[in-house]
LUMMARVEX-118545 format. One line per field, with one value per residue (C-alpha): x, y, z. Coordinates in steps of 0.2 Angstrom, whole numbers. Layout:
REM LUMMARVEX-118545
u	c(X, ...)
v	c(Y, ...)
w	c(Z, ...)
This chain:
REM LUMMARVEX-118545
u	c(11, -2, -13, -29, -33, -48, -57, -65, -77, -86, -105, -106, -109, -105, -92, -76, -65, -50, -60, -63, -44, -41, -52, -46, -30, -35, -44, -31, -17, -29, -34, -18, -11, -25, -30, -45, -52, -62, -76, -79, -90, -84, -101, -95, -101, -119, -124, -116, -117, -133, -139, -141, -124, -120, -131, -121, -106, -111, -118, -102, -93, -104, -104, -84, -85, -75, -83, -78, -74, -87, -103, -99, -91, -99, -90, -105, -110, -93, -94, -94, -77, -68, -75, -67, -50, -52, -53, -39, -29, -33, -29, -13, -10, -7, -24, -34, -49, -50, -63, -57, -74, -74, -74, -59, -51, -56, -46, -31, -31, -35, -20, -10, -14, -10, 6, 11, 13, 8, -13, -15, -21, -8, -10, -20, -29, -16, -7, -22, -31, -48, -60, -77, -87, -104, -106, -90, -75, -67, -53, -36, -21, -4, 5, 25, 32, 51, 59, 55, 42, 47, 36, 41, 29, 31, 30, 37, 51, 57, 46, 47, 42, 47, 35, 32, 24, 8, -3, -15, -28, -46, -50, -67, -79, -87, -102, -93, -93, -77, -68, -59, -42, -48, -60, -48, -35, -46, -54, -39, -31, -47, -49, -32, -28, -11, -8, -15, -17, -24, -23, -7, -18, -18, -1, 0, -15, -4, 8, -6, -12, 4, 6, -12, -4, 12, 2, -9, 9, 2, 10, 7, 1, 12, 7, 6, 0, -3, -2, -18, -25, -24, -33, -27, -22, -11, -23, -31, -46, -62, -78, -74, -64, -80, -87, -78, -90, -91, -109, -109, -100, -110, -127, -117, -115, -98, -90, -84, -70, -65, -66, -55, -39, -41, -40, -25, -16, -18, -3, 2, 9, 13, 25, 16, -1, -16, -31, -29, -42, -47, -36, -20, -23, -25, -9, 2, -2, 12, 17, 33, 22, 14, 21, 27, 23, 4, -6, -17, -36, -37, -58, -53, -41, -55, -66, -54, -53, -74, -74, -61, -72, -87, -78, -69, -87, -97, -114, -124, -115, -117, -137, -136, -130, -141, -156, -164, -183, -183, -179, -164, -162, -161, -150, -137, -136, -131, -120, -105, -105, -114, -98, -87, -94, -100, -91, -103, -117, -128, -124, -124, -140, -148, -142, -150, -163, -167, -166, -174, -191, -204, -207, -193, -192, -202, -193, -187, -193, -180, -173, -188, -186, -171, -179, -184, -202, -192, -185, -203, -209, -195, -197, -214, -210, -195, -207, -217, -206, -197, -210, -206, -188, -185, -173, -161, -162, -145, -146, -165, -158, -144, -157, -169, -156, -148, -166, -171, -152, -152, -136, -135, -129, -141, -153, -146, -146, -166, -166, -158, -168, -185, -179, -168, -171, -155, -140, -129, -132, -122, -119, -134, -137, -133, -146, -159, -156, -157, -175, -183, -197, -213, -202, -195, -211, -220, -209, -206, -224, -226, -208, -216, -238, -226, -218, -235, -244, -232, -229, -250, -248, -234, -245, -259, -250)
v	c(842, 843, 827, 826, 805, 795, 780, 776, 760, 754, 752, 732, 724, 722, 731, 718, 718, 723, 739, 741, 740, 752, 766, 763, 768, 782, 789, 787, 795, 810, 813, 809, 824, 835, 833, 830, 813, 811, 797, 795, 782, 774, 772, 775, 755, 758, 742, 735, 750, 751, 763, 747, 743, 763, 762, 747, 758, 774, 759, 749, 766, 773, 758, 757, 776, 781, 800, 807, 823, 837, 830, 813, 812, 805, 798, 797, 815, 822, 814, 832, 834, 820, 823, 839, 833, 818, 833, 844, 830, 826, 846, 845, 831, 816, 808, 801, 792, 777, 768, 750, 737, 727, 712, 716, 721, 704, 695, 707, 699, 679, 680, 690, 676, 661, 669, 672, 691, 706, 708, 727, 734, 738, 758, 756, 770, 781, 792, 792, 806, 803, 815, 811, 799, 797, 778, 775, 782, 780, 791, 783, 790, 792, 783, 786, 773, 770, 773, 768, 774, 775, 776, 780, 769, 773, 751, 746, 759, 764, 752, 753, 746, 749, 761, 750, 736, 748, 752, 768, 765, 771, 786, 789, 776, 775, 781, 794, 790, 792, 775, 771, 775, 794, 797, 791, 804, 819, 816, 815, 829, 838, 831, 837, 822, 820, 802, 787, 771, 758, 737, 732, 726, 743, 743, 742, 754, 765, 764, 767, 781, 788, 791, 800, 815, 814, 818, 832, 839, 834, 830, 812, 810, 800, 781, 770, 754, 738, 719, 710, 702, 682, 669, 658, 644, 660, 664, 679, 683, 676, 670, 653, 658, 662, 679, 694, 708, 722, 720, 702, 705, 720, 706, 694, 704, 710, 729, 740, 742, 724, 725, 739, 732, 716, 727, 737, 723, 716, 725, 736, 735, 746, 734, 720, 729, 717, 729, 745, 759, 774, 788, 775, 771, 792, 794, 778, 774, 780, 773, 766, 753, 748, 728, 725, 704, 698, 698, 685, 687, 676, 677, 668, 681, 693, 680, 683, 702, 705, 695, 707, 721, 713, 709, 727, 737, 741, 732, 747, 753, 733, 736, 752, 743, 729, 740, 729, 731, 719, 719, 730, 727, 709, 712, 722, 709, 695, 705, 703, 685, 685, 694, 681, 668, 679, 681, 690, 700, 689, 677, 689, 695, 677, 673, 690, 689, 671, 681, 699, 693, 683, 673, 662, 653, 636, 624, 611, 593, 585, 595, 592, 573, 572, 575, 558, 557, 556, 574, 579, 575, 585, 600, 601, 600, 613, 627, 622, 626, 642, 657, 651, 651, 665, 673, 661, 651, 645, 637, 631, 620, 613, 606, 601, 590, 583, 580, 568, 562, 570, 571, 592, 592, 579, 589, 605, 600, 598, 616, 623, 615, 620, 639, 642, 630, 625, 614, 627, 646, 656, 649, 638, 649, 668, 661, 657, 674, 684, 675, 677, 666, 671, 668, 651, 645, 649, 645, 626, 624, 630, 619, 604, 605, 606, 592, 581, 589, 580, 565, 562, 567, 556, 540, 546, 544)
w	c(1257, 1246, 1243, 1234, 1231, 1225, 1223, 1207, 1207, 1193, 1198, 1191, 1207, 1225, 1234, 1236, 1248, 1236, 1231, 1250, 1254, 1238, 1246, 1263, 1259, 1247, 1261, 1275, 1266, 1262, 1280, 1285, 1277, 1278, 1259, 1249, 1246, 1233, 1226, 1208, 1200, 1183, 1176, 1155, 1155, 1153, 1148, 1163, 1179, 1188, 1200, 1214, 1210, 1214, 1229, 1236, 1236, 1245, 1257, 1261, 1261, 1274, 1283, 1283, 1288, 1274, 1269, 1254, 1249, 1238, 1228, 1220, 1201, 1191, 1175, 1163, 1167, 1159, 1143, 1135, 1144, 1137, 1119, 1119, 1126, 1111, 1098, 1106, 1103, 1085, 1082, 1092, 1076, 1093, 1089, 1070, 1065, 1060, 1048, 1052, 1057, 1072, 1058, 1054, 1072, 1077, 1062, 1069, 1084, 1081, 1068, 1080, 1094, 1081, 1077, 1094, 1093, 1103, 1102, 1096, 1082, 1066, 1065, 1049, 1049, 1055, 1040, 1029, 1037, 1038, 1043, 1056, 1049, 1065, 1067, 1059, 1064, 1081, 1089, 1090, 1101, 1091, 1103, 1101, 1087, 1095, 1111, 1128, 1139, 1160, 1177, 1193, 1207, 1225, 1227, 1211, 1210, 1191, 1178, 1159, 1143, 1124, 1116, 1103, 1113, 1116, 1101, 1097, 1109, 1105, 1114, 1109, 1101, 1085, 1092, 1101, 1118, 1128, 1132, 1151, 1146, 1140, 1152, 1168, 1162, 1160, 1176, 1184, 1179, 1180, 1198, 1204, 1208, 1216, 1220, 1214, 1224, 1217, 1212, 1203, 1189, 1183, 1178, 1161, 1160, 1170, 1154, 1142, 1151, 1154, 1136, 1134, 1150, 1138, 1125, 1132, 1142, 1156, 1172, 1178, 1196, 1208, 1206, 1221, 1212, 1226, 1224, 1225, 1239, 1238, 1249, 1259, 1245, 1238, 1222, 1218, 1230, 1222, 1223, 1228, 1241, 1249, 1254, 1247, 1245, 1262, 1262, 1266, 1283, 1288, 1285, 1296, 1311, 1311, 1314, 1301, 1313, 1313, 1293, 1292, 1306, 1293, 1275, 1284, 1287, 1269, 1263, 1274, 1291, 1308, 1317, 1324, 1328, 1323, 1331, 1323, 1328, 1315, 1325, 1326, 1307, 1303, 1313, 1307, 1289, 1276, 1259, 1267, 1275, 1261, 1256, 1239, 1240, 1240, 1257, 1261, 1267, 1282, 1288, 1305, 1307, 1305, 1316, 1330, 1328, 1327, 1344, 1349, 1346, 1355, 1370, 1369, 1369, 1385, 1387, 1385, 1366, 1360, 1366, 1355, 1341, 1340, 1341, 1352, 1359, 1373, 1393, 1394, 1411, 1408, 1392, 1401, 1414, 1403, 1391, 1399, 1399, 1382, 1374, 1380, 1367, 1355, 1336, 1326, 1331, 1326, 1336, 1351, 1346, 1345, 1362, 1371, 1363, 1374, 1390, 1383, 1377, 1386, 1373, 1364, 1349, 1346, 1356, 1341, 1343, 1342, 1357, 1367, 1363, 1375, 1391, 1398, 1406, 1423, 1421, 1415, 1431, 1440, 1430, 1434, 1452, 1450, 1441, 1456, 1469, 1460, 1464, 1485, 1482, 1469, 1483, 1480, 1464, 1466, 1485, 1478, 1463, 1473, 1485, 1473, 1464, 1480, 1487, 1474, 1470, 1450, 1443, 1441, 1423, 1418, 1425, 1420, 1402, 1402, 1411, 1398, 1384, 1391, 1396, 1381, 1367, 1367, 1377, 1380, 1388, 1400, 1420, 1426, 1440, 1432, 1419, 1430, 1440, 1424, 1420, 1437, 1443, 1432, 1415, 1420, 1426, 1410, 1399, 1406, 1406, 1388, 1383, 1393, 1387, 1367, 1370, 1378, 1361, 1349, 1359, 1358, 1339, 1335, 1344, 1335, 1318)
């Protein structure tokens, strides 16, 4: 089966998670059948696409591993294209020009919206046969006056609409440059594209266009169009749902294969499977899978999946990953418990990085403030006593606590303050192993002269 897809972002900001989904799928499909797949950038808004917002993309692609196919397209640079299709159609007598102001398309439609009617503009223009006027005239399609217009969607099965409830869409502005609806369709056709997979709110452009390949006796790709993500309160994925660009969770330390089983499972399904990896997704993903009903973005969900794929890598890939610079025999030591408690990167690599360099962190004050002066005294004796017991750390602290009757998780807490900078780490024991002698010595001593320095300043004051 021949199959040649695309995606087609317009460069206007981050990357959302819907697009994400959308070129997922588009790629998927492609590969699945050994097509093409093809990226496109819809820049003809050049007031509103940048070359950051272009930039973000190719990124969050990248980083989602979704390669495309031949040299990027870029909409803006066809404009040529799409002016010459505008005047094929106005010799093939589908297309006019129209001389009507935008003072008086906007009295159209406040009247239209007072008397309750369709919004579209009245066909003003059409039989009076204007020629080109630069700066004044814009291209209108003739769109059909009766009858009914029909799509077939793979989702949505057989749609239609009266031809009279679309009016003659402008295909090229008054200063000339292509509009969406014309552009989308040459570059389509131009594109081979074959299927088209994309956001349900597309449909009634799909009608729209639909008319322009009628027009040109064009044959219309096959349509896929998908329901919208939602969040969890069931409206449409937004801003104030929280997070919904790709770039965001590649900043907070999750894998693009944990983004990727989560947009696969928004929409589409393979039985029950909730952790899908690239070579299952390239041989299970069809169109019959695809859901007709809104899915809903659960980030917990992907929460659980991202701690999946920590847990799921060997120590050595997750050091690769991280890119980290410190001890790597220490790092791969502590890994394996590390990855237990780990959800994001980050937080993994916040933790290793407390038992791969020397130096941690200032201790925080506040933290410091909850050893008592009877534990300072005893971690001073413990650094002591460490360098002629480092061959067992573990048999050590059991007798230094039993010795002087401490309660070990009293004492264990102010351990972990002074060595970590925090209340909680890994096992005790595996933690002092891992930091060997010279580190725990120097950083209790450090930890403890910290907390003498503010207790002196704090009198002072």
């Amino acid at each position: 089966m021949n199959v040649v897809t695309r995606f087609a972002p317009s460069p206007t900001g981050w990357l959302h998670l819907g697009s994400a989904r959308t070129a997922l799928f588009n790629f998927l499909y492609a590969r699945k059948y050994g097509g093409k797949f093809f990226l496109r950038i819809e820049d003809t808004d050049s007031e509103r696409s940048t070359p950051q917002a272009v930039q973000q993309i190719f990124d969050a692609l990248h980083w989602l591993r979704l390669d495309w196919d031949e040299p990027v397209v870029f909409q803006s640079q066809r404009r040529q294209r799409h002016m010459e299709v505008g005047e094929l159609l106005l010799e093939k007598g589908m297309a006019y020009w129209c001389y009507c102001t935008p003072d008086r398309l906007q009295t159209l439609r406040e009247t239209a919206k007072l008397q309750g009617k369709i919004i579209g503009y009245d066909r003003h223009c059409r039989s009076l046969d204007l020629p080109s006027l630069p700066g004044v005239s814009a291209l209108r399609l003739k769109s059909p006056l009766a009858g009914s217009l029909h799509l077939n969607d793979h989702l949505k099965g057989s749609l239609c609409i009266q031809a009279e409830s679309l009016d003659d869409m402008v295909l090229l502005r008054r200063d000339a440059s292509p509009t969406y609806m014309l552009a989308v369709v040459v570059d389509d056709h131009d594109m081979e594209i074959t299927h088209i997979i994309r956001g349900d709110d597309h449909l009634t452009n799909a009608f729209r266009q639909a008319n322009l390949y009628h027009a040109l006796g064009w044959c219309v790709p096959q349509l896929v169009h998908i329901p919208l993500i939602h969040g969890m309160d069931g409206a449409k994925l937004s801003k104030r749902h929280g997070a919904v660009d790709v770039q965001y969770y590649k900043s907070q330390g999750f894998f693009p294969e944990a983004v990727e089983s989560a947009l696969l499972r928004l929409g589409w399904a393979h039985g029950n499977e909730e952790k899908i990896s690239r070579e299952n997704a390239l041989h299970w993903f069809d169109l019959d899978g695809l859901s007709p009903s809104p899915s809903r973005f659960d980030e917990e969900k992907l929460l659980d999946l991202n701690k999946y794929y920590i847990h799921h890598y060997t120590p050595s890939h997750l050091w690769a990953i991280l890119e980290m610079q410190g001890d790597k025999v220490r790092g791969l030591e502590v890994l394996p418990e590390l990855q237990k408690r780990a959800k994001t990167l980050i937080d993994l690599r916040e933790h290793l990085n407390l038992y791969v360099y020397e130096e941690i962190p200032v201790i925080p004050i506040e933290l410091l403030g909850l050893i008592n002066a009877q534990h300072e005294q005893y971690l001073h004796e413990f650094s002591d006593g460490v360098v002629q017991h480092s061959d067992d750390l573990e048999l050590f602290l059991k007798n230094f606590v039993a010795t002087r009757g401490i309660k070990l998780p009293e004492f264990a807490k102010s351990l972990r303050i002074v060595l970590l900078g925090r209340t909680a780490s890994v096992g005790l024991y595996h933690m002092l192993n891992i930091l060997g002698p010279s580190w725990i010595i120097q950083r209790i001593r450090k930890a403890l002269k910290t907390r003498t320095d503010c207790l002196k300043e704090s009198f002072n004051e």
